[in-house]
PAGUVO-259677 format. One record per residue (C-alpha): residue number from 1; residue in one letter; chain; x, y, z. Coordinates in nm, 4 decimals. Each point is the difference from the previous one (the first is absolute). Layout:
# residues N
NODE   k r c        x        y        z
NODE NUM A A        X        Y        Z
...
//
This chain:
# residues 284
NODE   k r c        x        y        z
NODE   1 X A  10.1213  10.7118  27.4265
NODE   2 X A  -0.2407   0.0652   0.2504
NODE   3 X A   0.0185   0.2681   0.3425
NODE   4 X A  -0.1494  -0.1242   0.3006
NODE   5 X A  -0.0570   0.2042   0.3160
NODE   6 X A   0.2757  -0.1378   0.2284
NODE   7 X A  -0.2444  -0.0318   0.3023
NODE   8 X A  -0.2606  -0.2005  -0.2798
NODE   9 X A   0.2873  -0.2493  -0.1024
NODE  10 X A   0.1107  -0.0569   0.3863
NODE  11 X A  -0.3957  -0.0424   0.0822
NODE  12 X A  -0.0526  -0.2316  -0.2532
NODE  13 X A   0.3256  -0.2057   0.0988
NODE  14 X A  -0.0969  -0.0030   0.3711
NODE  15 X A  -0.3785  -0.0986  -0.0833
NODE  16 X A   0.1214  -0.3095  -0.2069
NODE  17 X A   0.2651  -0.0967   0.2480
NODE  18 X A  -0.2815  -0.0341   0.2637
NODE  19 X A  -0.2056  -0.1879  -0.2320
NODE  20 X A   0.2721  -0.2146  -0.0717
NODE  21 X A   0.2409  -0.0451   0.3034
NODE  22 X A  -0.2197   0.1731   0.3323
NODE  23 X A   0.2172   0.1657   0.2366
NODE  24 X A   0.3287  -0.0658  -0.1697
NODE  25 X A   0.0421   0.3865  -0.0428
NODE  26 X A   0.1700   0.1405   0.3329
NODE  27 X A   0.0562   0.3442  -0.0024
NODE  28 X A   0.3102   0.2363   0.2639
NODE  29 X A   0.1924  -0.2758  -0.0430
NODE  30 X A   0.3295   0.1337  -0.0010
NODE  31 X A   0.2670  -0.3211  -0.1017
NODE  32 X A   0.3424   0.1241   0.1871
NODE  33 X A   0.2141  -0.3115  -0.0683
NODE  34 X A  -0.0040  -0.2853  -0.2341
NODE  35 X A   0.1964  -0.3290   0.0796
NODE  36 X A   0.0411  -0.2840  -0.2601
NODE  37 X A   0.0223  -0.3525   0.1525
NODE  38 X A   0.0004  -0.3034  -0.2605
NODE  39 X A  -0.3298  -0.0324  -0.1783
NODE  40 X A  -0.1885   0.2607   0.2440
NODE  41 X A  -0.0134   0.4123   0.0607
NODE  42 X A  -0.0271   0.1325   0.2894
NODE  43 X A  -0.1189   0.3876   0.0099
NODE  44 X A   0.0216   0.2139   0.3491
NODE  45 X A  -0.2239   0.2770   0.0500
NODE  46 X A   0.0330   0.3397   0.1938
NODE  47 X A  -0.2628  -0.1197   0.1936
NODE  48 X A   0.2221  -0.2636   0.1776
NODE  49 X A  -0.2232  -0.2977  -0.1815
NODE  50 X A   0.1499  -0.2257  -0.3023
NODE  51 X A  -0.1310  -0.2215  -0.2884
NODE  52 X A   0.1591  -0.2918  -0.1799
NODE  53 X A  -0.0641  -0.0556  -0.3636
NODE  54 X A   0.0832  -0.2540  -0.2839
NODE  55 X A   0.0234   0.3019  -0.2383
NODE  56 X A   0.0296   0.3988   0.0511
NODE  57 X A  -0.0493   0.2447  -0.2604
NODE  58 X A   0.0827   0.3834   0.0694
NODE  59 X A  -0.2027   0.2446  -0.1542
NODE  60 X A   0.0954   0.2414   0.2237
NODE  61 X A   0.0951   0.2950  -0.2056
NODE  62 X A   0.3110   0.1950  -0.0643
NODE  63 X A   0.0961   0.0000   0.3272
NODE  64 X A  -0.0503  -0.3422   0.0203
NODE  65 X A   0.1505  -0.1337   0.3838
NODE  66 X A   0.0349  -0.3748  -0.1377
NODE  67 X A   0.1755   0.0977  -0.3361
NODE  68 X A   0.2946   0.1858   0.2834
NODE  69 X A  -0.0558  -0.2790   0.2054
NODE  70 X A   0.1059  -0.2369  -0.2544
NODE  71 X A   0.2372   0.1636  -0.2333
NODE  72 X A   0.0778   0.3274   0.2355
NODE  73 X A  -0.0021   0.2123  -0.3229
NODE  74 X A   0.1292   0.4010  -0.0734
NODE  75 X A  -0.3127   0.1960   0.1467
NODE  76 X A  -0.2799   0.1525  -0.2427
NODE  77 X A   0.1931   0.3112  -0.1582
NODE  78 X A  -0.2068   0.3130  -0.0517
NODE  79 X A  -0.0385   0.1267  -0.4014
NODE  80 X A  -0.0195   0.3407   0.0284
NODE  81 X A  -0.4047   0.0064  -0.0586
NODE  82 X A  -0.2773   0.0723   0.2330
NODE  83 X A  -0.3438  -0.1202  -0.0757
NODE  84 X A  -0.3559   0.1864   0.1164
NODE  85 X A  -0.2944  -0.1768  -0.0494
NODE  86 X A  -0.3913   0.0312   0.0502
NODE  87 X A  -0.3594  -0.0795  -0.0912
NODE  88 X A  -0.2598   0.1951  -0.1337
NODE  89 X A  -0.3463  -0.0382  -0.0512
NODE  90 X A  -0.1119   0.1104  -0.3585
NODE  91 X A  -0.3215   0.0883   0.0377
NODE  92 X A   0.1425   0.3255   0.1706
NODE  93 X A   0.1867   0.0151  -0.3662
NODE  94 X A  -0.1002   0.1457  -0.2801
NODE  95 X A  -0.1054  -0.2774  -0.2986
NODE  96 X A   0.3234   0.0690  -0.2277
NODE  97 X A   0.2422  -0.0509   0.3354
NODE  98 X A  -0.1754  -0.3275   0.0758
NODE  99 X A   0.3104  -0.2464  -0.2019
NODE 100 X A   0.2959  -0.0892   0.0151
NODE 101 X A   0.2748   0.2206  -0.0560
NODE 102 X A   0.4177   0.0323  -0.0243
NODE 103 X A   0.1486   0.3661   0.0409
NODE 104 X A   0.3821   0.0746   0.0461
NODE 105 X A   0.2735   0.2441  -0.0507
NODE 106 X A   0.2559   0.2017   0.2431
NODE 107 X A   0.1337  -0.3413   0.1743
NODE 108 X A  -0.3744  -0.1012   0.0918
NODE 109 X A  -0.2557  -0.2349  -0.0812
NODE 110 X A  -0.3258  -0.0615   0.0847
NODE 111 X A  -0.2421  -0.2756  -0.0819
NODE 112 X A  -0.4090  -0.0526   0.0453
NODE 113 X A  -0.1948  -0.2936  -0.0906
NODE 114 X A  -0.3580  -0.0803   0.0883
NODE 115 X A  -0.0956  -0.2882   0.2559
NODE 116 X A  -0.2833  -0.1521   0.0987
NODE 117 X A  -0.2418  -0.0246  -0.2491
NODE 118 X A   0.1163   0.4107  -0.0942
NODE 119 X A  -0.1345   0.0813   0.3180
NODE 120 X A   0.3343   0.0875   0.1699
NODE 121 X A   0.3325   0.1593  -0.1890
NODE 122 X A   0.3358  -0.0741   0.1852
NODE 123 X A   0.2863   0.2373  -0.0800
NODE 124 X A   0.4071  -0.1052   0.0323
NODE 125 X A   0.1837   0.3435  -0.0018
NODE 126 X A   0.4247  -0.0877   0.0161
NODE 127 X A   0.2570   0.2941   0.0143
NODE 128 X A   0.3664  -0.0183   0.0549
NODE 129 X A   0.1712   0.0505   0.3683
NODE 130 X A   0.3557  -0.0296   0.0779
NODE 131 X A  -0.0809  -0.1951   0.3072
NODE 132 X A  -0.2856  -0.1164   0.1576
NODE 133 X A   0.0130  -0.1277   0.3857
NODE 134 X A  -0.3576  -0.1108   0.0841
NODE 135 X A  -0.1028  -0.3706   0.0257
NODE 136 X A  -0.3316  -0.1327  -0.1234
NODE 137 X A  -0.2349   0.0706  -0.3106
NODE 138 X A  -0.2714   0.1541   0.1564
NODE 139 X A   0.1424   0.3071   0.1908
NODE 140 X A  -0.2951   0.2723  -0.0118
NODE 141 X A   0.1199   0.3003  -0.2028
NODE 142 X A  -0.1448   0.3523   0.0389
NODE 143 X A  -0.1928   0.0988  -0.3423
NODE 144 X A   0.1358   0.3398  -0.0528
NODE 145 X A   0.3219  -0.1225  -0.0104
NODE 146 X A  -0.0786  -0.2445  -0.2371
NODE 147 X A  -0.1553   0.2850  -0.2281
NODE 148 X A   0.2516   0.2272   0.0076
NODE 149 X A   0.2430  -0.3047  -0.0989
NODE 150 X A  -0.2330  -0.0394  -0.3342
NODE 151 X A  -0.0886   0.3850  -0.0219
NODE 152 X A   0.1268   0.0377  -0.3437
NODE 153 X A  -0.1876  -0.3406  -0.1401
NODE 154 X A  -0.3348   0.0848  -0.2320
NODE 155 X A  -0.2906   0.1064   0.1331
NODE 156 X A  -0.2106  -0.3457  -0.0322
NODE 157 X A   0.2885  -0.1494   0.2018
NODE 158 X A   0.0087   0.2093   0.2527
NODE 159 X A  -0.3997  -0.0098   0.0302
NODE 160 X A   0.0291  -0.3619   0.0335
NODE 161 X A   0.2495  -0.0226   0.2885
NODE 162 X A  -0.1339   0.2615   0.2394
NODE 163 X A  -0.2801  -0.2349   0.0383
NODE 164 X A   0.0958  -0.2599   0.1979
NODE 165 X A  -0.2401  -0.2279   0.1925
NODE 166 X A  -0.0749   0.1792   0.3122
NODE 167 X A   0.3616   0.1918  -0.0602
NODE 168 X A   0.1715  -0.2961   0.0867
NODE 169 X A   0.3456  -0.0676  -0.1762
NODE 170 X A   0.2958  -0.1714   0.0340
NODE 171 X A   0.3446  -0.0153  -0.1172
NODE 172 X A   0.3001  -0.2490   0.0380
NODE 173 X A   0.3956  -0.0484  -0.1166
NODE 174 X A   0.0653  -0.2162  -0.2950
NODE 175 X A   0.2150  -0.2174   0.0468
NODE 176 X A   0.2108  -0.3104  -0.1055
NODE 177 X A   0.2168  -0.3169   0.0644
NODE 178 X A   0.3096  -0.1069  -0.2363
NODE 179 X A  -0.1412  -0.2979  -0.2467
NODE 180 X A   0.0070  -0.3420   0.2638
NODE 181 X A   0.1297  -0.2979  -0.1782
NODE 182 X A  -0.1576  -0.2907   0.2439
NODE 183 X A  -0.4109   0.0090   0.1505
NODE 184 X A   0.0160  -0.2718   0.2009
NODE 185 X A   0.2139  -0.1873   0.2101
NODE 186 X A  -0.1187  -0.3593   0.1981
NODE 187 X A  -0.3874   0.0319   0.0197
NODE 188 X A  -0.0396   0.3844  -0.0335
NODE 189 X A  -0.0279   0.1759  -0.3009
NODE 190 X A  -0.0665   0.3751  -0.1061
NODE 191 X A  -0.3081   0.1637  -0.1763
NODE 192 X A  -0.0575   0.3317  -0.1418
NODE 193 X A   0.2001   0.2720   0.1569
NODE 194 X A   0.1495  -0.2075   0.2144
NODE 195 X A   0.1846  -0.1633  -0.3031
NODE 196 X A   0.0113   0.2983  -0.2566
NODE 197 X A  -0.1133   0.3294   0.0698
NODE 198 X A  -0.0677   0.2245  -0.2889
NODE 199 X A  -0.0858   0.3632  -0.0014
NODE 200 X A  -0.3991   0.0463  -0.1078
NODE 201 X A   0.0342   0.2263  -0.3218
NODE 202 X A  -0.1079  -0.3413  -0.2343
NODE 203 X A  -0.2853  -0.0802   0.2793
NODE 204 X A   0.1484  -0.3795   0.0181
NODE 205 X A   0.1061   0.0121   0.3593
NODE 206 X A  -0.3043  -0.2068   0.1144
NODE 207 X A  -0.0824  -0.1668  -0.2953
NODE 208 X A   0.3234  -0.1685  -0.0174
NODE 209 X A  -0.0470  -0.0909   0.4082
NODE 210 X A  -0.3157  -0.1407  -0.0889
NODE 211 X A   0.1613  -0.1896  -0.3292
NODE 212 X A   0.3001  -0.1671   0.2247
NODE 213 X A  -0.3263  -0.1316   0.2348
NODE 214 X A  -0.1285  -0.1701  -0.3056
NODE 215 X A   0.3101  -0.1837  -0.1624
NODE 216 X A   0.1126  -0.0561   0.3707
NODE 217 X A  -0.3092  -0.1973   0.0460
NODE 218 X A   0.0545  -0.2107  -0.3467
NODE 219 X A   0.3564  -0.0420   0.0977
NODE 220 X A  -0.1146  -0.1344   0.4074
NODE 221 X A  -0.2443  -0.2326  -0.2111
NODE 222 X A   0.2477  -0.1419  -0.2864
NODE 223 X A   0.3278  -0.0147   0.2105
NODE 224 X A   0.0538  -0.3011   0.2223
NODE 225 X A   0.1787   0.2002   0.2429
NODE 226 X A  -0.0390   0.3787   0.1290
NODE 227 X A   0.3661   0.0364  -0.0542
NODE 228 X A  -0.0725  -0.0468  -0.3574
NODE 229 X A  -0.2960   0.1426  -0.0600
NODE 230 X A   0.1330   0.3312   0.1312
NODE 231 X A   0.3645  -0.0331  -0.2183
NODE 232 X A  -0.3362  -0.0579  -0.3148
NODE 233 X A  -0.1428   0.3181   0.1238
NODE 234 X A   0.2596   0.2422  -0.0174
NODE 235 X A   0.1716  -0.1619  -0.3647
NODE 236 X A  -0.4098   0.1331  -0.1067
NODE 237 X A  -0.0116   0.2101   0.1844
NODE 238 X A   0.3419   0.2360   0.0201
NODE 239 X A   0.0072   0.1293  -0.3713
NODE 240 X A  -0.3510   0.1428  -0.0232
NODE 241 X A   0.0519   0.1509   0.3613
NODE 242 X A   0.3213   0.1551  -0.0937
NODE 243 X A  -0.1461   0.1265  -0.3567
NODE 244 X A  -0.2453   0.1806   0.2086
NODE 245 X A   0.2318   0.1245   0.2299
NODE 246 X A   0.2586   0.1849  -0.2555
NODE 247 X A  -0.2896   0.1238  -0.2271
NODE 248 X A  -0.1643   0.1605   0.3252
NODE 249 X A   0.2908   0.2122   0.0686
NODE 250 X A   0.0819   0.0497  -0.3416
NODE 251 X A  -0.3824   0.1637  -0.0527
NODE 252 X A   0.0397   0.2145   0.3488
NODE 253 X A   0.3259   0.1559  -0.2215
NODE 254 X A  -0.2241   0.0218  -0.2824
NODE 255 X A  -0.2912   0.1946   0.2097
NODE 256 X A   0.2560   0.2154   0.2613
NODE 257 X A   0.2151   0.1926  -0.2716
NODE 258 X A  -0.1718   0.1875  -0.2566
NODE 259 X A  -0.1906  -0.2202  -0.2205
NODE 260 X A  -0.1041   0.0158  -0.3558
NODE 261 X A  -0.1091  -0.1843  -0.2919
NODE 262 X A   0.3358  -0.1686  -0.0973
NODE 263 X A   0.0531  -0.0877   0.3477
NODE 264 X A  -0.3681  -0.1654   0.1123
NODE 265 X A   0.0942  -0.2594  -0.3529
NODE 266 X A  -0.0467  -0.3293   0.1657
NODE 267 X A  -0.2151   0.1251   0.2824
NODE 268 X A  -0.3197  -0.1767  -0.1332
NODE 269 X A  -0.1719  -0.3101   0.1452
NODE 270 X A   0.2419  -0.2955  -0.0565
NODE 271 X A   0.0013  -0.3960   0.0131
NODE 272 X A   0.0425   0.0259   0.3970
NODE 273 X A  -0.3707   0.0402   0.0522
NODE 274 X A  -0.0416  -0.2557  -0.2572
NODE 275 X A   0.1877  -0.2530   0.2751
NODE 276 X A  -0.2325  -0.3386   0.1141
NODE 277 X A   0.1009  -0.1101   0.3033
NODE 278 X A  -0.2455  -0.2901   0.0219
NODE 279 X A   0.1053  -0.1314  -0.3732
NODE 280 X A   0.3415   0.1320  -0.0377
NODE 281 X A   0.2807  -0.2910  -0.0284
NODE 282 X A   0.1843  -0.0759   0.2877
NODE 283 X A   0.3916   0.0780   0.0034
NODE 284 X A  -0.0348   0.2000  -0.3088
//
């Protein structure tokens, strides 16, 4: 599998969109109401202007306003884990800190993993709340807080996450929806989040985003209709996403309680990073 910088991966997304489609890419555009009519979808934005499209596909996260727009589902529900994450720059590390890493133990996990060439290290640090009231993923969270939460983790742990980029860290709720049986309905249909959040402990969140994209786009170019292509995309589509899904929150058990040898069996790399969205058979 590979780890990508999530700024890198959006960069080289936008670039090749303007290469490929210039000015499609409109950004503070906040949808506030979809309205299905026939063949056509009409989105309203909180800016008081609209758009009509042949086709609409929400990527728009867990919080998705289309998916309760369409299917007014139970709200996201938190977990009971809180997540802290930051950068750090390894050439302020020493050379044996400089790779990746997995440490866990008294209800806590953290993972590091190099990005960008080596040249960056990002950590994910999750702990367990019993309630968690904040919205967004990028709340700013004060460091020595964060360090006294992982006080008792090793010493090369604890090296590597009081050095965050300029200080800067962040921490967010995790959280999640109950399993959605239907993605689309008319000429709108749901990607990534949107359709099936998953917690990140197996690191398929965006991957599996950026694998609906893919068979979405064989299924819009095989299908005579959008209606069907979208009922082709979710039959491919819905079984990998919900594999993901129950093996994510089976791992965060795995790394939260008190892990050991017997436990961590089946942890290793499995065929889900061996998945080919551009080759892999439709409605299988």
């Amino acid at each position: 599998y590979l780890r990508l910088h999530r700024w890198d991966l959006q960069h080289a997304m936008i670039q090749r969109l303007a290469q490929t489609a210039p000015g499609a890419l409109r950004l503070g555009s906040c949808v506030d109401q979809v309205e299905l009519r026939d063949e056509l979808v009409t989105l309203r934005f909180a800016d008081g202007r609209s758009e009509t499209a042949d086709v609409v596909i929400a990527a728009d996260g867990i919080r998705s306003t289309i998916r309760e727009s369409l299917f007014n589902p139970a709200p996201p529900v938190f977990t009971g884990y809180v997540a802290w994450r930051g950068l750090v720059d390894t050439a302020h590390l020493p050379p044996h800190l400089r790779e990746s890493a997995v440490a866990f133990g008294q209800g806590r996990h953290i993972n590091r993993y190099l990005v960008r060439r080596g040249e960056l290290l990002n950590f994910v640090a999750v702990a367990q709340r019993n309630k968690w009231e904040a919205e967004g993923w990028n709340i700013p969270a004060p460091l020595d807080e964060f360090l006294d939460e992982f006080s008792s983790f090793d010493q090369s742990t604890r090296t590597v996450i009081s050095r965050p980029v300029l200080g800067q860290l962040f921490k967010w709720g995790l959280f999640g929806r109950p399993w959605l049986e239907e993605w689309s309905r008319g000429r709108v249909v749901l990607l990534g989040d949107a359709a099936h959040p998953m917690l990140p402990f197996l690191g398929q969140g965006g991957a599996n985003a950026i694998e609906d994209a893919m068979i979405l786009t064989r299924c819009l170019k095989s299908e005579a209709t959008p209606e069907q292509a979208f009922a082709l995309y979710q039959r491919t589509r819905a079984p990998r996403a919900r594999a993901a899904t129950d093996e994510a929150a089976k791992r965060g058990d795995r790394y939260l309680g008190e892990p050991n040898a017997e436990s961590l069996k089946g942890n290793e790399l499995g065929a889900e990073y061996a998945y080919d969205a551009v080759a892999a058979p439709l409605d299988e």
